[in-house]
C-alpha positions, -999 to +999 in steps of 0.1 A: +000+000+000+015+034-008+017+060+015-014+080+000-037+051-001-025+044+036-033+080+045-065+081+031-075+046+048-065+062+076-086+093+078-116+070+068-112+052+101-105+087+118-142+098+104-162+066+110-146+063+143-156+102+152-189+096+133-196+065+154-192+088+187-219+110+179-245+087+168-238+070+195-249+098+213-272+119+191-287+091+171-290+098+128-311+130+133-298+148+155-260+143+143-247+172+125-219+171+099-202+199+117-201+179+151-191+147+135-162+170+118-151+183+149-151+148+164-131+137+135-107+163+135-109+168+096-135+196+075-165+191+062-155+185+031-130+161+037-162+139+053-181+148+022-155+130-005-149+101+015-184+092+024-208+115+005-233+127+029-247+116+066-263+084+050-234+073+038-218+077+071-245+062+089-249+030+068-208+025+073-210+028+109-240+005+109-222-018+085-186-017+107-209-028+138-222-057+118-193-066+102-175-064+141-202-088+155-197-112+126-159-111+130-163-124+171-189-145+164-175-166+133-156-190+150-178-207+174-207-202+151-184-219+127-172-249+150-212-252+162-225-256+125-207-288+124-219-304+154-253-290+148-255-270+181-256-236+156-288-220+174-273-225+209-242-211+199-257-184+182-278-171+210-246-178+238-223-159+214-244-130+205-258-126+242-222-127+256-212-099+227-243-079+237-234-085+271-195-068+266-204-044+242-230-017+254-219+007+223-231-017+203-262-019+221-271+012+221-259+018+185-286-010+182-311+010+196-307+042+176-313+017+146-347+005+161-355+042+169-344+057+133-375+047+116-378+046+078-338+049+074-331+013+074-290+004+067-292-016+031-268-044+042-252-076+025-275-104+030-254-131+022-243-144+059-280-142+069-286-160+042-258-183+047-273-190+083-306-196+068-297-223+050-278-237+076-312-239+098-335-254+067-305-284+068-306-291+107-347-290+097-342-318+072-321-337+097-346-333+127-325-314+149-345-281+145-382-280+143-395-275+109-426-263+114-415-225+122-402-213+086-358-215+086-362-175+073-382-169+105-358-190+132-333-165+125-352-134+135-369-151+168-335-159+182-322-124+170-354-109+187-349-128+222-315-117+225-313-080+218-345-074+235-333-084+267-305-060+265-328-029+246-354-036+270-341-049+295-348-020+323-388-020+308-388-057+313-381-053+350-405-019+356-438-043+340-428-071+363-426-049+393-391-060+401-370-033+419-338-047+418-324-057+382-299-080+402-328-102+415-335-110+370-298-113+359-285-119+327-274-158+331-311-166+343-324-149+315-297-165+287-308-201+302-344-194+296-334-186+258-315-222+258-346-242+274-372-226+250-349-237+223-340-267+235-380-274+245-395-256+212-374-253+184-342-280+185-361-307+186-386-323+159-419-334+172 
């Protein structure tokens, strides 16, 4: 790599890693280019030929998040989809990421709360996970009467809602103390209503 393609990777990183800080913190609307410049320490402009506008920004922080998750998660996910165990270790690897990343969380949750600007993404390891899930259906280790394309979401759902909701959880249940609900009880609840209702054919 020559040393103005290295400098200009590296100011890329320097913007999406100031741009990250202030959604993180303002959310897509109310980020301004000007405060994600000054974050960045780099003009207006400079953001504007690298990434085009705010979208732009936006969909590459979303897509660096995703792309980070993926990166942690591939291993085990990948040593799991040979022993067939892919949905437990799916929902243990994703809750214990959640778990040790609360940027991510609440990077997450600006997502959920940004409605109508949803982050066009790369399907392919959804699909990829998919297809995974319609094979363990053939072999009878996951039950195929809930559609493969809507396993995938349900687990997805169960494990960033604890963390997104988590404290609203707690307040309907009238449960004062969040210590008295903790996060292993709630991750072996996951595992028994998969293990119960999903990895085994009836």
């Amino acid at each position: 790599m020559d040393g103005r393609k290295k400098r200009s990777e590296g100011t890329r990183r320097q913007i999406l890693s100031g741009a990250r800080e202030v959604f993180l913190e303002e959310g897509f609307s109310g980020a301004s280019m000007k405060d994600i410049a000054v974050r960045s320490g780099v003009t207006q402009s400079l953001i504007h030929h690298h990434y085009g506008n705010k979208d732009g920004l936006w969909q590459a922080v979303q897509e660096r998040g995703f792309q980070d998750v993926l990166d942690d998660l591939r291993p085990a996910l990948s040593t799991a989809a040979k022993s067939g165990r892919f949905l437990e270790a799916l929902v243990e690897s994703y809750f214990k990421y959640l778990s040790t990343h609360p940027d991510y969380v609440r990077l997450l949750s600006w997502t959920y709360a940004e409605r109508g600007r949803e982050v066009p993404t790369n399907p392919g390891q959804a699909r990829q996970a998919v297809d995974l899930i319609r094979s363990l259906q053939e072999e009878g280790k996951v039950f195929s009467a809930i559609d493969a394309e809507l396993v995938l979401p349900l687990v997805w759902s169960m494990v960033e809602g604890w963390f997104l909701g988590r404290r609203v959880f707690i307040h309907r249940l009238g449960i004062e103390n969040d210590r008295n609900l903790p996060d292993s009880q709630y991750l072996e609840a996951i595992k028994a209503l998969l293990r119960e209702g999903v990895l085994k054919e009836r």
